[in-house]
N, CA and C atoms as an extended XYZ file, in Angstrom:
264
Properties=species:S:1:pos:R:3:atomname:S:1:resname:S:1:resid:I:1 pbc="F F F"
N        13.437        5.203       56.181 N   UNK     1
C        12.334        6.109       56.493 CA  UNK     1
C        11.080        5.738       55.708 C   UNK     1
N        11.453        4.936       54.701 N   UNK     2
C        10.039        4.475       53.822 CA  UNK     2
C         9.169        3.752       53.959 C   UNK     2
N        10.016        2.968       55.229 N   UNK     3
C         9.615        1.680       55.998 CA  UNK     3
C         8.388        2.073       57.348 C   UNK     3
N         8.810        3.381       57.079 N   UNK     4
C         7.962        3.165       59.081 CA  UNK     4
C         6.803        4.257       58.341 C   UNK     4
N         5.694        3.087       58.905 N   UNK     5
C         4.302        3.758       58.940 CA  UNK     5
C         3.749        4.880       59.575 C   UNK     5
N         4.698        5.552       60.473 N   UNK     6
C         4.336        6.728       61.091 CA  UNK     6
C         4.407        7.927       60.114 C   UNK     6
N         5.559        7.451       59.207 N   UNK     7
C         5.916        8.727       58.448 CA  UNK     7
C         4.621        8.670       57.282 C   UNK     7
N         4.291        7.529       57.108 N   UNK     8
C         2.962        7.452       55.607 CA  UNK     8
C         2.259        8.496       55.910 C   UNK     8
N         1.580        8.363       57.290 N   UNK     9
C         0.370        8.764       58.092 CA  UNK     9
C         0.371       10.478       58.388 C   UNK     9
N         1.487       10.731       58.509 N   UNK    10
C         2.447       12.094       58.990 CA  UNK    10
C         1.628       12.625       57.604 C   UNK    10
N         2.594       12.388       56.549 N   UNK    11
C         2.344       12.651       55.026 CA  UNK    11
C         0.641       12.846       54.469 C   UNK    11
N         0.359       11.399       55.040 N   UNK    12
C        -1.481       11.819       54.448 CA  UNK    12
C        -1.792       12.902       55.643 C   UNK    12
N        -1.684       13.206       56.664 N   UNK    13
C        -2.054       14.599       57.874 CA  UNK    13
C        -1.638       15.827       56.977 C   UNK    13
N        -0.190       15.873       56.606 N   UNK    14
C        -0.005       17.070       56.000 CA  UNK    14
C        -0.915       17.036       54.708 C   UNK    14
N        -0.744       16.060       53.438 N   UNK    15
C        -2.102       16.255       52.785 CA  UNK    15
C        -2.945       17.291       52.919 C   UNK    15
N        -3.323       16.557       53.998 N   UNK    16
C        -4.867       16.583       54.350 CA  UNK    16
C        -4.934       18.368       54.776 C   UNK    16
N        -4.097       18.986       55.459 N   UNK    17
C        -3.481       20.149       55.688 CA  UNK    17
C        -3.983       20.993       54.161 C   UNK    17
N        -2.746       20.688       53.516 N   UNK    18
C        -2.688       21.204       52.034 CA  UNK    18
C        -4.041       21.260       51.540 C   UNK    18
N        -4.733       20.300       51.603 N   UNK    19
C        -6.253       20.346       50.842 CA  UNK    19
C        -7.241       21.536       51.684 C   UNK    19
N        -6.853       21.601       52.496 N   UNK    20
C        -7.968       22.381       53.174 CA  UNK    20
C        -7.419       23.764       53.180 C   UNK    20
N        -6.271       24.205       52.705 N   UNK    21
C        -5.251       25.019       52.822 CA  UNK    21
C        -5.979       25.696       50.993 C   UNK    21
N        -5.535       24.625       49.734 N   UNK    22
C        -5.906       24.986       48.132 CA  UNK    22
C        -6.864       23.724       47.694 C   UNK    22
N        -8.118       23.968       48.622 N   UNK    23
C        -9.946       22.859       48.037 CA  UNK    23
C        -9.321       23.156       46.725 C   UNK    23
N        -9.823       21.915       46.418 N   UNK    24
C       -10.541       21.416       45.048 CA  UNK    24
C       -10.199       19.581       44.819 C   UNK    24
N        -9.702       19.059       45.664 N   UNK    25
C       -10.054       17.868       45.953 CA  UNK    25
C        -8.215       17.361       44.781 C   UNK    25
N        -6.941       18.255       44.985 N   UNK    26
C        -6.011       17.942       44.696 CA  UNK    26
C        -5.071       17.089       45.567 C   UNK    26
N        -5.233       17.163       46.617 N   UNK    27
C        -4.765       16.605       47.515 CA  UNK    27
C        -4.875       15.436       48.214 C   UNK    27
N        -6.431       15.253       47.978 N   UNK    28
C        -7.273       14.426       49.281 CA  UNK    28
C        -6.929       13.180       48.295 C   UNK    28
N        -6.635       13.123       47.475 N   UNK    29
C        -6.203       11.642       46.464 CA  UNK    29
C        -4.847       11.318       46.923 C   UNK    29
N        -3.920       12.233       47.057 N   UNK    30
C        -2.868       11.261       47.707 CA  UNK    30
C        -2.648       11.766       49.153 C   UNK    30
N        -3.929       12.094       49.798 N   UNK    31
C        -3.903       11.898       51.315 CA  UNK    31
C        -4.220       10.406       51.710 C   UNK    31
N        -5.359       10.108       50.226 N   UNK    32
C        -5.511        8.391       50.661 CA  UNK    32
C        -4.434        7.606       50.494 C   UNK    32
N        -4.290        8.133       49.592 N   UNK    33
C        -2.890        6.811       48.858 CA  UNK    33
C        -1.836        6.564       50.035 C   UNK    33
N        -1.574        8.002       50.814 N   UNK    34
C        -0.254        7.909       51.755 CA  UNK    34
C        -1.158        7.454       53.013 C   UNK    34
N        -2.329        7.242       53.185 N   UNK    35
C        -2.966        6.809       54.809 CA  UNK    35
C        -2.976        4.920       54.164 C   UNK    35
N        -3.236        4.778       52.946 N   UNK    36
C        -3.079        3.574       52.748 CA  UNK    36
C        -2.206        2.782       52.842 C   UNK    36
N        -1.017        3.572       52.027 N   UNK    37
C         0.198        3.113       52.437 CA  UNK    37
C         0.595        3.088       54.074 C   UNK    37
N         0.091        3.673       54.906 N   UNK    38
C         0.626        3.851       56.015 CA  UNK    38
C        -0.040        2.623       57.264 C   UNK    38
N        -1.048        2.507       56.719 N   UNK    39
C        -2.006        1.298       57.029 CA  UNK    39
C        -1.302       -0.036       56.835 C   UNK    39
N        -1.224       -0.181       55.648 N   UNK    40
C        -0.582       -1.292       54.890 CA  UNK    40
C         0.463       -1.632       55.655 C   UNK    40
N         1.776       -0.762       55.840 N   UNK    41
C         3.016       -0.683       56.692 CA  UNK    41
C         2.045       -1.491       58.079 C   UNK    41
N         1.340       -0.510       59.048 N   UNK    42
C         1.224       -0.979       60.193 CA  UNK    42
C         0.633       -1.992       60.406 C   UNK    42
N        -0.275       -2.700       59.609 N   UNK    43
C        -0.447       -4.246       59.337 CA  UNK    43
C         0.277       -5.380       59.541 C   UNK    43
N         1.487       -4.480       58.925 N   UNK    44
C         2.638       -5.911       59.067 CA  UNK    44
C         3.324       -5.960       57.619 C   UNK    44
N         2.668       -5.626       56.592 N   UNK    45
C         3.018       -6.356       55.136 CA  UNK    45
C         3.847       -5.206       54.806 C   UNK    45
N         5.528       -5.825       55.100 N   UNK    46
C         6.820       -5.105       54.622 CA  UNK    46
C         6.966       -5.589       52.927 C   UNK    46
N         7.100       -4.678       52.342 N   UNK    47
C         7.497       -4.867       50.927 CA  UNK    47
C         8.602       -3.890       50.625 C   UNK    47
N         9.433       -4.638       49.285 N   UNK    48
C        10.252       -3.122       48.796 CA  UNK    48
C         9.886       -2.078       48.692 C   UNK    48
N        10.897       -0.959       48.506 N   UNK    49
C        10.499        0.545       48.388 CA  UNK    49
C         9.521        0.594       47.144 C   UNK    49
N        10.235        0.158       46.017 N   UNK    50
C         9.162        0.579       44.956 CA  UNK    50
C         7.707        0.036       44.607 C   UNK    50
N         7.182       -0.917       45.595 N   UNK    51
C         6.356       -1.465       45.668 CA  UNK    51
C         5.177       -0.589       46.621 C   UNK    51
N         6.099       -0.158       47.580 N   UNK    52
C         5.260        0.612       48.405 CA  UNK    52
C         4.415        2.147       47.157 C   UNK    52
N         6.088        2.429       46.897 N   UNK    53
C         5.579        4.087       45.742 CA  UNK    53
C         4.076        3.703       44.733 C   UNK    53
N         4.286        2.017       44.057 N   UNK    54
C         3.324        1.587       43.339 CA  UNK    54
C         1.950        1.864       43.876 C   UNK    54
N         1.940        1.171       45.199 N   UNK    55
C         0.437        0.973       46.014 CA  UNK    55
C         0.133        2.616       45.750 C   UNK    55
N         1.378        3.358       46.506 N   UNK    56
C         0.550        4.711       46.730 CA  UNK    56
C        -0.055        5.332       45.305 C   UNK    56
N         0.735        5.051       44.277 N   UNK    57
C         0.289        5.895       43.335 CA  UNK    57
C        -0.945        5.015       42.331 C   UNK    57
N        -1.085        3.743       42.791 N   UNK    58
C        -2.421        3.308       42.287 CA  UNK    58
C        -3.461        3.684       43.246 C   UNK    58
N        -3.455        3.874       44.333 N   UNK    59
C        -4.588        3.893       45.640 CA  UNK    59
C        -5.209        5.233       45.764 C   UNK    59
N        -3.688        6.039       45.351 N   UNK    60
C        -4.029        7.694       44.896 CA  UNK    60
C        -4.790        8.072       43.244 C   UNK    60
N        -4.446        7.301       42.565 N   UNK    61
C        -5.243        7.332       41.001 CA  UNK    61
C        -6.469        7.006       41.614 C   UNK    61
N        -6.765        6.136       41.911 N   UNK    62
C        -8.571        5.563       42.235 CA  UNK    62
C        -9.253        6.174       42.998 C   UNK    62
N        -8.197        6.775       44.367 N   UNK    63
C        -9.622        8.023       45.178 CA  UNK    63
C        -9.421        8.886       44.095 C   UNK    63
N        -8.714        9.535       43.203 N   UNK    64
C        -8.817       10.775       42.634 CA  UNK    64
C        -9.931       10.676       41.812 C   UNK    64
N        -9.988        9.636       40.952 N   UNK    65
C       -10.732        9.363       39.770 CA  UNK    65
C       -12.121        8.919       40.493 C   UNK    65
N       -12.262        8.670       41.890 N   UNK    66
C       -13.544        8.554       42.880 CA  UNK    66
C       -14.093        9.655       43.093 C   UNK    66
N       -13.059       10.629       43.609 N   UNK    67
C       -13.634       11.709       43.543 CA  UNK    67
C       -13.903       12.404       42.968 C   UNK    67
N       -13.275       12.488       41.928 N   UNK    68
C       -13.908       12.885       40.941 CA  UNK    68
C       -15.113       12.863       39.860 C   UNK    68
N       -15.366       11.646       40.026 N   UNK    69
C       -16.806       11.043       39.702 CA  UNK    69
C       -17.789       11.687       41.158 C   UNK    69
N       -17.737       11.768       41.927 N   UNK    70
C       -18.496       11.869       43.291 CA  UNK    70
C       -19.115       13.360       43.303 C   UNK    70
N       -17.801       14.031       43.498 N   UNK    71
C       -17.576       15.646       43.839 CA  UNK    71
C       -17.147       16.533       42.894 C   UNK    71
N       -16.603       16.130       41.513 N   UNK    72
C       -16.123       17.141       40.800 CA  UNK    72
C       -17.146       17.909       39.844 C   UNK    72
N       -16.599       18.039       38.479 N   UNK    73
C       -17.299       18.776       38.154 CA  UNK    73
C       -18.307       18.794       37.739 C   UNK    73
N       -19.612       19.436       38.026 N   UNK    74
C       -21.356       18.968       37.666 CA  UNK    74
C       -21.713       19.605       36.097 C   UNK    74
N       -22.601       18.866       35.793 N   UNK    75
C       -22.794       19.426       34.182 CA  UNK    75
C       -23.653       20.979       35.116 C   UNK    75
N       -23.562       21.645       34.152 N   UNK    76
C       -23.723       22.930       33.890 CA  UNK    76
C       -22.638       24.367       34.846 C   UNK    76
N       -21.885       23.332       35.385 N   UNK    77
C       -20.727       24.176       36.665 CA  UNK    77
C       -20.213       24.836       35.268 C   UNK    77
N       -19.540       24.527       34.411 N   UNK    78
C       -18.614       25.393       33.980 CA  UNK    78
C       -19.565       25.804       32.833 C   UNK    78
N       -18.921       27.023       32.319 N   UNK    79
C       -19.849       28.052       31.342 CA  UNK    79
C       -18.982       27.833       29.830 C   UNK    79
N       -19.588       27.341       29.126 N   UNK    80
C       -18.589       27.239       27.830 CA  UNK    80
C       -18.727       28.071       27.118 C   UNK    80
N       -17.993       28.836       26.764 N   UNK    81
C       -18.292       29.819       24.688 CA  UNK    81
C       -18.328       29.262       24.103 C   UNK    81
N       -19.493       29.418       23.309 N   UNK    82
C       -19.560       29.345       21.415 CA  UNK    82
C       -19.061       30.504       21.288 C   UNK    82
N       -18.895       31.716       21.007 N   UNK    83
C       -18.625       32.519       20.576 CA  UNK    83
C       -18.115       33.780       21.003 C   UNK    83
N       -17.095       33.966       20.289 N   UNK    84
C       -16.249       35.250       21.104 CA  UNK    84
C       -16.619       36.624       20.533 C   UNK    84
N       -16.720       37.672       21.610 N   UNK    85
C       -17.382       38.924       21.473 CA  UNK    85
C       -16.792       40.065       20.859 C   UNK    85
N       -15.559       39.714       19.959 N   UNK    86
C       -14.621       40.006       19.453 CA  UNK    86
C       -14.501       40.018       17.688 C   UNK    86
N       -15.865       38.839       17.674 N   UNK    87
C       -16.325       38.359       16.272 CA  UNK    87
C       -17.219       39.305       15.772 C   UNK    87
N       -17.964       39.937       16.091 N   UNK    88
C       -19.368       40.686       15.765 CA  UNK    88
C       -18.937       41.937       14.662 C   UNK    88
């Protein structure tokens, strides 16, 4: 089942599901990784199982860490304390 590219593709769809289901851009990193992998498969280029898990989970580190540079968090989005109101 690790072999056939229908199922990669299946996997990045559901992803892709999930992300739009709980935004915040948790998902859409290994929606790529599994459309890559699924690509890769339908290309032609059969490799072992754990070679395939490798691709996905490097292909999924790099959109994450893409998107995250791209879309995540902007300077002044989050509100930091100096000081708690508890001190006074």
């Amino acid at each position: 089942m690790i072999y056939l590219w229908w199922a990669w593709m299946a996997a990045a769809v559901l992803l892709l599901v999930l992300e739009m289901l709980a935004p915040g851009f948790i998902f859409l990193g290994f929606a790529v990784g599994a459309a890559a992998v699924g690509l890769w498969l339908l290309a032609g280029y059969a490799v072992a199982w754990p070679w395939l898990l490798l691709v996905f989970a490097m292909v999924s580190l790099v959109a994450w860490i893409v998107l995250r540079q791209l879309v995540g968090v902007r300077k002044g989005q989050v509100k930091l304390w100096d000081r708690d109101i508890n001190e006074d």
